[in-house]
PDB file of N, CA, C and O in Angstrom:
ATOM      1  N   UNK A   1     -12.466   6.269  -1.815  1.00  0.00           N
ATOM      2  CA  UNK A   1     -11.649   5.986  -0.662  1.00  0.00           C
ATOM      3  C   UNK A   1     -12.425   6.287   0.628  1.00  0.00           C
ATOM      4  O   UNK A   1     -12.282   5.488   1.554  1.00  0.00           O
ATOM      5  N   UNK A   2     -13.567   7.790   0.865  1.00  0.00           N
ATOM      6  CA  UNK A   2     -13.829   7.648   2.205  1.00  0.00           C
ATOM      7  C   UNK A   2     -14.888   6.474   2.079  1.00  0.00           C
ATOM      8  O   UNK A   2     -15.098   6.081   3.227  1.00  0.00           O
ATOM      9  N   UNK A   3     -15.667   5.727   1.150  1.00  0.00           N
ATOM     10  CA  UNK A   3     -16.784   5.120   1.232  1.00  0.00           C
ATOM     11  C   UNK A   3     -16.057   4.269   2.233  1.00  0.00           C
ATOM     12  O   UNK A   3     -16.166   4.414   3.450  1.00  0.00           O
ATOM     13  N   UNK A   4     -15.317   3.382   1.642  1.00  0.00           N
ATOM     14  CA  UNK A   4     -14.100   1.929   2.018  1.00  0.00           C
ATOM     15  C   UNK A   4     -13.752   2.116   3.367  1.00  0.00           C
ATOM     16  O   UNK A   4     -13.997   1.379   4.322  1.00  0.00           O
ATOM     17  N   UNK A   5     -12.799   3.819   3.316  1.00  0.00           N
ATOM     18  CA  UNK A   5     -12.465   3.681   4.771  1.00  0.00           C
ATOM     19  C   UNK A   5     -13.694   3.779   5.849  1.00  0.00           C
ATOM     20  O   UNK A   5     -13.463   3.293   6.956  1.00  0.00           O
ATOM     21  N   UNK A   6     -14.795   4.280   5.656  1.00  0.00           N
ATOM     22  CA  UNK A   6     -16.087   4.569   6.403  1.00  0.00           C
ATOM     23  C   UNK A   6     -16.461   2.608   6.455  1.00  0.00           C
ATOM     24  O   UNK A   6     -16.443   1.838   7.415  1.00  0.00           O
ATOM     25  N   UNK A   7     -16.696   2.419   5.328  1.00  0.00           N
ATOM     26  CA  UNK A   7     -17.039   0.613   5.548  1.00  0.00           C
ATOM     27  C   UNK A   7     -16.161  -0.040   6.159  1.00  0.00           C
ATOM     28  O   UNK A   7     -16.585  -1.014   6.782  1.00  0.00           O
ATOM     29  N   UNK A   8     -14.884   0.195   6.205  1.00  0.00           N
ATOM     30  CA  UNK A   8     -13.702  -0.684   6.791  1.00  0.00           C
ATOM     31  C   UNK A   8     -13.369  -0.376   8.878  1.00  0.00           C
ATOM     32  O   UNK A   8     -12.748  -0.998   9.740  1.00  0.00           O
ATOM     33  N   UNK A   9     -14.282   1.028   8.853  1.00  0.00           N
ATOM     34  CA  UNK A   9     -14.326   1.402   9.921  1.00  0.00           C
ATOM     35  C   UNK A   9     -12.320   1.895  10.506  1.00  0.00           C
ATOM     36  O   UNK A   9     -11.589   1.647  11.465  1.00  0.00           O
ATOM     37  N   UNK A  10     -12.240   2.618   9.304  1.00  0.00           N
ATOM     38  CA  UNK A  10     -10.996   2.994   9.291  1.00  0.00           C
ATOM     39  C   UNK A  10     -10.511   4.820   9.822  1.00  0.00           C
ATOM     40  O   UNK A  10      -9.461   5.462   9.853  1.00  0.00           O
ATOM     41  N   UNK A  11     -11.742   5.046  10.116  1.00  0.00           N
ATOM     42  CA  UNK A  11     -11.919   6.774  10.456  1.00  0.00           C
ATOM     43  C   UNK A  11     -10.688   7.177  11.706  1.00  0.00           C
ATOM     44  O   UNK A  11     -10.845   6.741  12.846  1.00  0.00           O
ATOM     45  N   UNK A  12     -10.038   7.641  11.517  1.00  0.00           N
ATOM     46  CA  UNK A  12      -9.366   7.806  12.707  1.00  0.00           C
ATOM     47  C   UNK A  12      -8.238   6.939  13.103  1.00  0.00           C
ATOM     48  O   UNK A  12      -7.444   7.109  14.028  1.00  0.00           O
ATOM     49  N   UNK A  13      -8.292   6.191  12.433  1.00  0.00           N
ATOM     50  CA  UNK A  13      -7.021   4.882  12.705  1.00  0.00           C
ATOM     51  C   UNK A  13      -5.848   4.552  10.979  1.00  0.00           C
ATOM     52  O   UNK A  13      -4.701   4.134  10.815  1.00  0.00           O
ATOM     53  N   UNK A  14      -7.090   5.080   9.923  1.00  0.00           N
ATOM     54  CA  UNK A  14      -5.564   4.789   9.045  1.00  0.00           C
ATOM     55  C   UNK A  14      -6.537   5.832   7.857  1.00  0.00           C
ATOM     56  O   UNK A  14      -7.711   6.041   7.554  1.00  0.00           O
ATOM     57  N   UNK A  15      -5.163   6.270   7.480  1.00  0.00           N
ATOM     58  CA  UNK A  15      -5.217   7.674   6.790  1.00  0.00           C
ATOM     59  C   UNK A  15      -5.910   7.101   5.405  1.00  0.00           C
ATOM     60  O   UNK A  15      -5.021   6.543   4.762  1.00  0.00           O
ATOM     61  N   UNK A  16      -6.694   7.060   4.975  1.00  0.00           N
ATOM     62  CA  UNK A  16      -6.981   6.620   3.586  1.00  0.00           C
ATOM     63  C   UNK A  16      -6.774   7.556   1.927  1.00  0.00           C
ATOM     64  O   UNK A  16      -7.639   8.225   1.362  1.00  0.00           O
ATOM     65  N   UNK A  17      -5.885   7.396   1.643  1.00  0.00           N
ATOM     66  CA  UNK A  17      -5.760   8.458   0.447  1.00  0.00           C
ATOM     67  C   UNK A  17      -6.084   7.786  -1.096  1.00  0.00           C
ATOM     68  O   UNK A  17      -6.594   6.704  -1.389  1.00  0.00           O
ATOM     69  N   UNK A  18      -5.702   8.604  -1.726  1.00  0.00           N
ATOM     70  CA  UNK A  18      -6.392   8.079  -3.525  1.00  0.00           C
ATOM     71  C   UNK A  18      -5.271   8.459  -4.207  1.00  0.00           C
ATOM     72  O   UNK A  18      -5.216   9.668  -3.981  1.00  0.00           O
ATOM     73  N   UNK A  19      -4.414   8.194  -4.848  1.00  0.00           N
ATOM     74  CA  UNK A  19      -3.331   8.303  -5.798  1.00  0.00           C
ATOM     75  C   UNK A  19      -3.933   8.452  -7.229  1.00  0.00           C
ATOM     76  O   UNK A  19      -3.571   7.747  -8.172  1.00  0.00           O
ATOM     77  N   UNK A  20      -5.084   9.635  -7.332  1.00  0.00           N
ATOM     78  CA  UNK A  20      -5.493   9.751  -8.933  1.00  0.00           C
ATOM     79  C   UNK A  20      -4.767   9.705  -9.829  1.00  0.00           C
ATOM     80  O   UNK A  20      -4.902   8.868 -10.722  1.00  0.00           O
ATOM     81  N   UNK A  21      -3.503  10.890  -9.808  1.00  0.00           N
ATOM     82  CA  UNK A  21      -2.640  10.945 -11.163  1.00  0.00           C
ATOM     83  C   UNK A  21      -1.677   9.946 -10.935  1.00  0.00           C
ATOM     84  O   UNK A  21      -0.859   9.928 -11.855  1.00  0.00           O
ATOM     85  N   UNK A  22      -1.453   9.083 -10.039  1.00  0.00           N
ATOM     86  CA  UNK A  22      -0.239   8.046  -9.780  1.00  0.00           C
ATOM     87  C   UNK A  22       0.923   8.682  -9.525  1.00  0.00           C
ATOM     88  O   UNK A  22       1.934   8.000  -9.693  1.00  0.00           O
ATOM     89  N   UNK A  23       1.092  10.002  -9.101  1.00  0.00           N
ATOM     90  CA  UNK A  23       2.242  10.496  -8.661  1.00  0.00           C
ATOM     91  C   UNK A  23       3.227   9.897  -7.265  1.00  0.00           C
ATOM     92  O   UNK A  23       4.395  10.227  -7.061  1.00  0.00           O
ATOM     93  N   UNK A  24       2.442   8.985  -6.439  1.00  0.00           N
ATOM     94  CA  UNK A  24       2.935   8.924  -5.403  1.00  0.00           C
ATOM     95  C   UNK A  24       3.811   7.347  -6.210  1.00  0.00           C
ATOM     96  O   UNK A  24       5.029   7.206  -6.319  1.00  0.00           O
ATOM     97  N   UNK A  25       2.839   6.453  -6.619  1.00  0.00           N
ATOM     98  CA  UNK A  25       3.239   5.488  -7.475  1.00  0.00           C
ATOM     99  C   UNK A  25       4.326   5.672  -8.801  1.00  0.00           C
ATOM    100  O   UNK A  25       5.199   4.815  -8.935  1.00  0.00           O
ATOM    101  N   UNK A  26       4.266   6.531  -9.532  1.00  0.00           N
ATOM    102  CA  UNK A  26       5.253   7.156 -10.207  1.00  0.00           C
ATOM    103  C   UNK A  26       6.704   7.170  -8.847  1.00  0.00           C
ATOM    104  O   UNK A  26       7.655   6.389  -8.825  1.00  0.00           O
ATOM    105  N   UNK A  27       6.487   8.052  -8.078  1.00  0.00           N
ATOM    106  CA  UNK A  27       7.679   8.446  -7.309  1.00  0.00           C
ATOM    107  C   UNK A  27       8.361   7.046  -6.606  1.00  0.00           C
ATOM    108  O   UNK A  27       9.477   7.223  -6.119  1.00  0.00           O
ATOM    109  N   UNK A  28       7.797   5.686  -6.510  1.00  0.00           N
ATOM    110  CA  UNK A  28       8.309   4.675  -5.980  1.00  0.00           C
ATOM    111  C   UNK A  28       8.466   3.757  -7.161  1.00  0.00           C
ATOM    112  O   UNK A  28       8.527   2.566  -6.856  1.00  0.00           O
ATOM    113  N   UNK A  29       8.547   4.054  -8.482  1.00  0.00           N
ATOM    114  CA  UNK A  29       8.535   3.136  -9.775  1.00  0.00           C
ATOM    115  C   UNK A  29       7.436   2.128  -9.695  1.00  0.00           C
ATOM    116  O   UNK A  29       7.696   1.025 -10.177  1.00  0.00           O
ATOM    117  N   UNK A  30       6.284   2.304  -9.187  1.00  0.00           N
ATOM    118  CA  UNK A  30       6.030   0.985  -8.834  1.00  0.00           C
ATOM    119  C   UNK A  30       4.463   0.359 -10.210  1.00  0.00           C
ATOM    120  O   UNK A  30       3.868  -0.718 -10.249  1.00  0.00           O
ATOM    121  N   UNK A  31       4.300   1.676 -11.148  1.00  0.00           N
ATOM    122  CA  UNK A  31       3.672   1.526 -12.622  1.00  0.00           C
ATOM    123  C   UNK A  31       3.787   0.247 -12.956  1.00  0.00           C
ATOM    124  O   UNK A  31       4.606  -0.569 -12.533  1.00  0.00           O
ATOM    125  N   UNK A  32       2.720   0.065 -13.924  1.00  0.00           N
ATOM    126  CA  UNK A  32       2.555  -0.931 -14.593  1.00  0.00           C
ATOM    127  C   UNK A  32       1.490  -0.374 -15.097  1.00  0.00           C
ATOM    128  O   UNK A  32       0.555   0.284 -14.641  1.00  0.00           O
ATOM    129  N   UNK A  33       2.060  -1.074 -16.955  1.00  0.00           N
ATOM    130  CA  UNK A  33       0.880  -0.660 -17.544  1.00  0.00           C
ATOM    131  C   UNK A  33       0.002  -2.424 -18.182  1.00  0.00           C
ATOM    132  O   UNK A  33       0.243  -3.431 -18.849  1.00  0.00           O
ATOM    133  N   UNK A  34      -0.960  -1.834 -17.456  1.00  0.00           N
ATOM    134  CA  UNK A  34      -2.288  -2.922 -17.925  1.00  0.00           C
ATOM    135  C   UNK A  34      -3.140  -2.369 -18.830  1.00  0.00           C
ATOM    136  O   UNK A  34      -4.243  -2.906 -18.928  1.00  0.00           O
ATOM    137  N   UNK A  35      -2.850  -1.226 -19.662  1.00  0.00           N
ATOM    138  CA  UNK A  35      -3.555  -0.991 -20.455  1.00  0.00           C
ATOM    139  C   UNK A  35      -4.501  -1.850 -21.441  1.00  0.00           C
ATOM    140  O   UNK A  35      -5.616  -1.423 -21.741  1.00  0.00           O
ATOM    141  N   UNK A  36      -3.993  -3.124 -21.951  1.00  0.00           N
ATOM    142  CA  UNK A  36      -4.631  -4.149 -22.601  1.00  0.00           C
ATOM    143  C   UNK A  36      -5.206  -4.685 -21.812  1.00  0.00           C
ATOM    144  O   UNK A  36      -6.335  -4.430 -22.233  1.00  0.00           O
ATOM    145  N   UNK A  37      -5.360  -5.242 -20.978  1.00  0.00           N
ATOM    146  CA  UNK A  37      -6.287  -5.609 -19.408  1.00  0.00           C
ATOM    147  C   UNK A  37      -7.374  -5.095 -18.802  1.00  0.00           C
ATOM    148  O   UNK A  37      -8.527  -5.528 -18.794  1.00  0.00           O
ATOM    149  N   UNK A  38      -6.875  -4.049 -18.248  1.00  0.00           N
ATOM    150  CA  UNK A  38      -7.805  -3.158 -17.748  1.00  0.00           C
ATOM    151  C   UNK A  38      -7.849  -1.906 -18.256  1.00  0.00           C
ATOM    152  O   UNK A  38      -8.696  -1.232 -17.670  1.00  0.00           O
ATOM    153  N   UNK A  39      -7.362  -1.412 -18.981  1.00  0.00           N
ATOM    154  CA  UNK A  39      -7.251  -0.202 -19.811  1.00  0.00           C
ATOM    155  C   UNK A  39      -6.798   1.304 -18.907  1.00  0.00           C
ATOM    156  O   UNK A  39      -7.430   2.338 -18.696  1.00  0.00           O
ATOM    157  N   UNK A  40      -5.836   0.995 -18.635  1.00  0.00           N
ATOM    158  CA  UNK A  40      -4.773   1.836 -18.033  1.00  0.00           C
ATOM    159  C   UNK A  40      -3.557   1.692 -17.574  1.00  0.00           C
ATOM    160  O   UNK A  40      -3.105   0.549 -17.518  1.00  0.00           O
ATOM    161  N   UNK A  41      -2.903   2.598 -17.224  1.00  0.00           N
ATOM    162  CA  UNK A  41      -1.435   2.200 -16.357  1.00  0.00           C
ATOM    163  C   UNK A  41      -2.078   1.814 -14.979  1.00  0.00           C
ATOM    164  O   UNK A  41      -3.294   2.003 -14.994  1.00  0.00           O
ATOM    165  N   UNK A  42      -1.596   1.323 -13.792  1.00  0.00           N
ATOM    166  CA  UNK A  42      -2.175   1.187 -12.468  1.00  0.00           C
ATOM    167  C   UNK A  42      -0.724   1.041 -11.757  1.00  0.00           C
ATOM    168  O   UNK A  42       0.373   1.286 -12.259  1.00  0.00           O
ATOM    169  N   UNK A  43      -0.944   0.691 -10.779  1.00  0.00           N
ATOM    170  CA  UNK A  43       0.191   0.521  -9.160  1.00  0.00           C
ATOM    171  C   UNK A  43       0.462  -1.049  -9.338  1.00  0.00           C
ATOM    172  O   UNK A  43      -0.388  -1.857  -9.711  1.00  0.00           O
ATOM    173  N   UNK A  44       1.174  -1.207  -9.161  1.00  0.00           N
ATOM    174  CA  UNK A  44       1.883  -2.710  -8.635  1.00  0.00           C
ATOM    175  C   UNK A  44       1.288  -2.731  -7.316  1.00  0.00           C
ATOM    176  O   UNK A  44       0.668  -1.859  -6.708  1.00  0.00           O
ATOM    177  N   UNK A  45       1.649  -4.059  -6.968  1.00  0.00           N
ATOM    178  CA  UNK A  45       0.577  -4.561  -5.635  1.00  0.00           C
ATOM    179  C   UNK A  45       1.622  -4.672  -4.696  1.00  0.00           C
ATOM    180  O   UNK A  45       2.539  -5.489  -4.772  1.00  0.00           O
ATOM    181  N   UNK A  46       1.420  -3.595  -3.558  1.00  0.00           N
ATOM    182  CA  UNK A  46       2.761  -3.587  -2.307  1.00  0.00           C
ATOM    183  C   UNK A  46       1.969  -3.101  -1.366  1.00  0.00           C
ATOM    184  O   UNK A  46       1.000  -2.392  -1.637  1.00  0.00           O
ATOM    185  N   UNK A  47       2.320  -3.450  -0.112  1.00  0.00           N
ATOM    186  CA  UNK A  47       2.131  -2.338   1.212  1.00  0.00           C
ATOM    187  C   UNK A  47       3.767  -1.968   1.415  1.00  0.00           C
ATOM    188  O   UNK A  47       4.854  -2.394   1.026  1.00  0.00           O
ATOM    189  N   UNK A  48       3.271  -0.979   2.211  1.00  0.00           N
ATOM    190  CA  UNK A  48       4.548  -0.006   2.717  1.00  0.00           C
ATOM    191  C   UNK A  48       3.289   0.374   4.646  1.00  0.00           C
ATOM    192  O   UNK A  48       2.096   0.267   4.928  1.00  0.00           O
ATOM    193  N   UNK A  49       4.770   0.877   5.515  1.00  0.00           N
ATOM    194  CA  UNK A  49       4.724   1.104   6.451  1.00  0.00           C
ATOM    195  C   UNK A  49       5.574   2.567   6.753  1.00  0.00           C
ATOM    196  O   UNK A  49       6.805   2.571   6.757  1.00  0.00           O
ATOM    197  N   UNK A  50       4.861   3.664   6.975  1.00  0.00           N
ATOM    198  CA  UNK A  50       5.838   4.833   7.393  1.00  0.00           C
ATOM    199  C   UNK A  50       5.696   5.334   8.645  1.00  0.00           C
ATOM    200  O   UNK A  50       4.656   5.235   9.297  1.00  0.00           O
ATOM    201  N   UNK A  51       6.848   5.952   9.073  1.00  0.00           N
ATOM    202  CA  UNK A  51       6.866   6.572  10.133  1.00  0.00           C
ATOM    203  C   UNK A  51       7.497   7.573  10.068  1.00  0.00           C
ATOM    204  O   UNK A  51       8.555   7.589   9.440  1.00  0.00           O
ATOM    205  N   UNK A  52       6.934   8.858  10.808  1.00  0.00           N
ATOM    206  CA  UNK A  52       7.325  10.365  10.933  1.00  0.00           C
ATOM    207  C   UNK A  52       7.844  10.615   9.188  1.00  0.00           C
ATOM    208  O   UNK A  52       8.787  11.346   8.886  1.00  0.00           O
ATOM    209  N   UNK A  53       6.940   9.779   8.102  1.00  0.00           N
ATOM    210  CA  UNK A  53       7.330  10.058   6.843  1.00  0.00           C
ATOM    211  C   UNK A  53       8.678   9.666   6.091  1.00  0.00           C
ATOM    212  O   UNK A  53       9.329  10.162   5.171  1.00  0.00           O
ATOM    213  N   UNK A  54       8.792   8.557   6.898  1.00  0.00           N
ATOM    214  CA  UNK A  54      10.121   7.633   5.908  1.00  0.00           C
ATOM    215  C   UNK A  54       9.201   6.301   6.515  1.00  0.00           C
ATOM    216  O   UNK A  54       8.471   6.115   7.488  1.00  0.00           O
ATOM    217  N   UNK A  55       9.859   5.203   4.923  1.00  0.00           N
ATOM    218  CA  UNK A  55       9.325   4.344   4.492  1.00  0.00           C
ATOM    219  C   UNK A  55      10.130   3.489   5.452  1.00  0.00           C
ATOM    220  O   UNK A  55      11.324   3.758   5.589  1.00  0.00           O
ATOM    221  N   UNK A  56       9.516   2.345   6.224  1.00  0.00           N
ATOM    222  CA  UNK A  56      10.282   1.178   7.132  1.00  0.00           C
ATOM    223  C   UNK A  56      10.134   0.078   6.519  1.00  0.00           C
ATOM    224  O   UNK A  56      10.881  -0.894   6.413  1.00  0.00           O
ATOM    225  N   UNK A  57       9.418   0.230   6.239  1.00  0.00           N
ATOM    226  CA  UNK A  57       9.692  -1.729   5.509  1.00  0.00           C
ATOM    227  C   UNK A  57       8.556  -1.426   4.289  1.00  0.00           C
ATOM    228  O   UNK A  57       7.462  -0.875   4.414  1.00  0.00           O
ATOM    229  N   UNK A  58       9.140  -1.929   3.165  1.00  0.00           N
ATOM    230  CA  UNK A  58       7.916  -2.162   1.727  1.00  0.00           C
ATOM    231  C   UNK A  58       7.898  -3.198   1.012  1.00  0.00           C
ATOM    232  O   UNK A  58       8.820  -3.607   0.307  1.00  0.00           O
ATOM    233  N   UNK A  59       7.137  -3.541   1.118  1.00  0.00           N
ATOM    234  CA  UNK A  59       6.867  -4.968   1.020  1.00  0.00           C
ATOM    235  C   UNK A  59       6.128  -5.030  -0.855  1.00  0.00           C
ATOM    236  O   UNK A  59       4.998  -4.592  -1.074  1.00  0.00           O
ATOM    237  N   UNK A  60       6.914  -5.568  -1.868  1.00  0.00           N
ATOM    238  CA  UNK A  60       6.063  -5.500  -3.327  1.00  0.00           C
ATOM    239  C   UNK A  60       6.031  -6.993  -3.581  1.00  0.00           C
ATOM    240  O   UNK A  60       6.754  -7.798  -2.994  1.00  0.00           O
ATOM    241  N   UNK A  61       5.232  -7.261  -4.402  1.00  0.00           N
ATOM    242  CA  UNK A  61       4.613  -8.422  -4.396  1.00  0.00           C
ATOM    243  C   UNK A  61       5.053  -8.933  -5.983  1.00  0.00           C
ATOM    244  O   UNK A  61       5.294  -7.982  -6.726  1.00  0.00           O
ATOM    245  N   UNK A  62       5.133  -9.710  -6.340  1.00  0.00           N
ATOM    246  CA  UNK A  62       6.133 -10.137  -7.486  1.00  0.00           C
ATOM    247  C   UNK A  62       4.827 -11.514  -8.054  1.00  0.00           C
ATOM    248  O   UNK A  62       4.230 -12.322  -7.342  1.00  0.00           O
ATOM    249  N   UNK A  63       4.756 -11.312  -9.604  1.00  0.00           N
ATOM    250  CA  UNK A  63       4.160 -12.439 -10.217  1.00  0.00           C
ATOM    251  C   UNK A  63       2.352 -13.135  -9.893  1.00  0.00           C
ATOM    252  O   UNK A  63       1.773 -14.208 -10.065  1.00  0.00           O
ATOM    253  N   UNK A  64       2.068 -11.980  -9.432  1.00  0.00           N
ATOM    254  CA  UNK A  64       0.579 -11.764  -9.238  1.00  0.00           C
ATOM    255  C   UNK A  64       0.293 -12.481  -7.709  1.00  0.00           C
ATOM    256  O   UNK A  64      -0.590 -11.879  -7.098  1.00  0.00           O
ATOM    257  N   UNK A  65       0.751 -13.409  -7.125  1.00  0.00           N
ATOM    258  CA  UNK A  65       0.900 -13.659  -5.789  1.00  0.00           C
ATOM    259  C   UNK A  65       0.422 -12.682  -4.850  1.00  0.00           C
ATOM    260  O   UNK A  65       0.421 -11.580  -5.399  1.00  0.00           O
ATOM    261  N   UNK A  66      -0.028 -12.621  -3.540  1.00  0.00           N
ATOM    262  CA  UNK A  66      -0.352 -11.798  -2.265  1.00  0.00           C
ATOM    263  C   UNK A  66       0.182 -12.755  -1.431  1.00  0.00           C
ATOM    264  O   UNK A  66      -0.260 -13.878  -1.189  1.00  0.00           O
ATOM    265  N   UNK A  67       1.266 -12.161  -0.972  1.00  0.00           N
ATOM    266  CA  UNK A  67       2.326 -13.111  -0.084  1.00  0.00           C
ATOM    267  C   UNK A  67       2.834 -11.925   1.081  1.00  0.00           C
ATOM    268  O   UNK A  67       2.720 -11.951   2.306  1.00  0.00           O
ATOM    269  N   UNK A  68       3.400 -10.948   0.233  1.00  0.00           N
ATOM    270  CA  UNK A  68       4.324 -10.393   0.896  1.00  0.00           C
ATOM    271  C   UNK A  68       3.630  -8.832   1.387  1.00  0.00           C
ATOM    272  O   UNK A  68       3.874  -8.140   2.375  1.00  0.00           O
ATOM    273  N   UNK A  69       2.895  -8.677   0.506  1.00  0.00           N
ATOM    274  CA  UNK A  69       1.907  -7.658   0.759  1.00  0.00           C
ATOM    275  C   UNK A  69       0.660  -7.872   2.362  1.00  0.00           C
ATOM    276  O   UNK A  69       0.125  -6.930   2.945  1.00  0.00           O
ATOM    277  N   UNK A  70       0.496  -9.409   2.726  1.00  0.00           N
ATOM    278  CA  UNK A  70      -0.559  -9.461   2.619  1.00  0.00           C
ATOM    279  C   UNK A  70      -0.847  -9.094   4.589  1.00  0.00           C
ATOM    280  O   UNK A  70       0.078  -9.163   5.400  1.00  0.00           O
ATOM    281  N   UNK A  71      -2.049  -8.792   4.905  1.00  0.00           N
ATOM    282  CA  UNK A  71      -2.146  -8.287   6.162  1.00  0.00           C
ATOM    283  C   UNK A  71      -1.661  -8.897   7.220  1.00  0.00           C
ATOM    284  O   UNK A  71      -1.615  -8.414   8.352  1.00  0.00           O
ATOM    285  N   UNK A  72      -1.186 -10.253   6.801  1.00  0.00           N
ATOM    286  CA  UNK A  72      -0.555 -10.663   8.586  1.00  0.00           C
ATOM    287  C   UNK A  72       0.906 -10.980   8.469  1.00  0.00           C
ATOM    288  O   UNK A  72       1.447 -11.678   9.326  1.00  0.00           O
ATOM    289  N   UNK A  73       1.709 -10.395   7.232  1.00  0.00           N
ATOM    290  CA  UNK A  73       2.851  -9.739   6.965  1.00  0.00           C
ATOM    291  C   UNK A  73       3.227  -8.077   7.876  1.00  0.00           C
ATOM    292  O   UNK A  73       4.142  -7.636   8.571  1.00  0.00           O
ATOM    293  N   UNK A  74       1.845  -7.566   7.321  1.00  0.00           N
ATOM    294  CA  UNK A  74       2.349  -6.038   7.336  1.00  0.00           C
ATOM    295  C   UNK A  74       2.229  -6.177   8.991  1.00  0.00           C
ATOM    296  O   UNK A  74       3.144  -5.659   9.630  1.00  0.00           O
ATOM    297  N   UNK A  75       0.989  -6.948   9.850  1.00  0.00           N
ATOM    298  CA  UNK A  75       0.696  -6.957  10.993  1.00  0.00           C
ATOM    299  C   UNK A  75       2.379  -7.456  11.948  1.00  0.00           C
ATOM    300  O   UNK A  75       2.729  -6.923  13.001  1.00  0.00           O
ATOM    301  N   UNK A  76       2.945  -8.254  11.421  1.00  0.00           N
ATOM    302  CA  UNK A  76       4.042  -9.033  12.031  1.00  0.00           C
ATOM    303  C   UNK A  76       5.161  -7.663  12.341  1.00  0.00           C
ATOM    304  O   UNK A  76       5.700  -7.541  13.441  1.00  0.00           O
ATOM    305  N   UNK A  77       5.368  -6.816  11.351  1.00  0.00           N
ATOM    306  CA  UNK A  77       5.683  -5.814  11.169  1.00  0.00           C
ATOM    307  C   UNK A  77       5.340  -4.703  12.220  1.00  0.00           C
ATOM    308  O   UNK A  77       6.023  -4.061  13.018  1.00  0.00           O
ATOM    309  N   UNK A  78       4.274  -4.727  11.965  1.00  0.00           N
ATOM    310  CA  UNK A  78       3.963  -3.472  13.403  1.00  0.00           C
ATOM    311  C   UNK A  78       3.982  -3.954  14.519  1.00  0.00           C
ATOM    312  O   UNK A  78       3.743  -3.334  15.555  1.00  0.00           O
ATOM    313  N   UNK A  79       4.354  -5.455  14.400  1.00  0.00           N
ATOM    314  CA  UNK A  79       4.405  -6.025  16.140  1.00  0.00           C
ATOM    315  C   UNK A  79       5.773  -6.089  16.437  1.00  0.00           C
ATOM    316  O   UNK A  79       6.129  -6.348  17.587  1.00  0.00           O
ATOM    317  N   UNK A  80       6.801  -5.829  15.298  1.00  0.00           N
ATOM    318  CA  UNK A  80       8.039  -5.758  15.970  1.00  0.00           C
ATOM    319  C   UNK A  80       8.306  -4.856  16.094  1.00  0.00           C
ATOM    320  O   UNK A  80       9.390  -4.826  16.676  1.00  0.00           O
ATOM    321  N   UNK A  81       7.691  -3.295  15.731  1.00  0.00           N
ATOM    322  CA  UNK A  81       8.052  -2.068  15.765  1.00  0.00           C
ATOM    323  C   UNK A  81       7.285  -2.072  16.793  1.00  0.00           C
ATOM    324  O   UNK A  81       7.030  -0.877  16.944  1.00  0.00           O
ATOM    325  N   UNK A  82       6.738  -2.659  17.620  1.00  0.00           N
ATOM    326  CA  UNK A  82       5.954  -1.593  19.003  1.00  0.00           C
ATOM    327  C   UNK A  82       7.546  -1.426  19.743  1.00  0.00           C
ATOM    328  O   UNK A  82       7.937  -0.263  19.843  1.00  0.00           O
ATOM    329  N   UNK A  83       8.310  -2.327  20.169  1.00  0.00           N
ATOM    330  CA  UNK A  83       9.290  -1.981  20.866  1.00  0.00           C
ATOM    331  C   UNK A  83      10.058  -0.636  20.660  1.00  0.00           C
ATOM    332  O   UNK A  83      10.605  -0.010  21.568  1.00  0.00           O
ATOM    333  N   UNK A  84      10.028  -0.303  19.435  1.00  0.00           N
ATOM    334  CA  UNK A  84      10.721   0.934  18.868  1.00  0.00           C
ATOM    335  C   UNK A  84      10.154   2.173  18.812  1.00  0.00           C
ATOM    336  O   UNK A  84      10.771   3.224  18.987  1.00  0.00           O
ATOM    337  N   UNK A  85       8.630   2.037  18.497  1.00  0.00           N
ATOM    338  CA  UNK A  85       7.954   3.471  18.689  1.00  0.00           C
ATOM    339  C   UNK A  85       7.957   4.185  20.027  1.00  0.00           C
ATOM    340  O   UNK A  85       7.426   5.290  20.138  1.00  0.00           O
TER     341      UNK A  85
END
């Protein structure tokens, strides 16, 4: 995660974390096991948006698609919340 966020030039602007044991993923149901695939359980494919630590909009992505997840979704999103922050 810091390689990505260091390459993505993300230092200081978005928190980059690692969900090793999938606890955070566990806590939103959002598992799937691909064990025959890729040989493990993993995360379902979503963005989420929080503020002061509650979830505003989460966006999960259904049937292998990047639609609803995808960055000029989540972007549309933080452009209607500037009025509100």
């Amino acid at each position: 995660m810091e390689a990505w966020g260091k390459d993505m030039k993300a230092e200081g602007k978005v928190r980059m974390l690692a969900d090793v044991r999938r606890d955070f993923t566990k806590a939103l149901d959002m598992e799937v096991d691909l064990s025959k695939q890729m040989g493990s359980i993993r995360s379902k494919r979503y963005s989420l948006i929080c503020r002061d630590g509650v979830i505003t909009h989460f966006n999960e992505e259904e049937g292998g698609e990047i639609k609803n997840s995808a960055a000029g979704v989540i972007i549309g999103q933080l452009k209607a919340m500037q009025g509100k922050l």
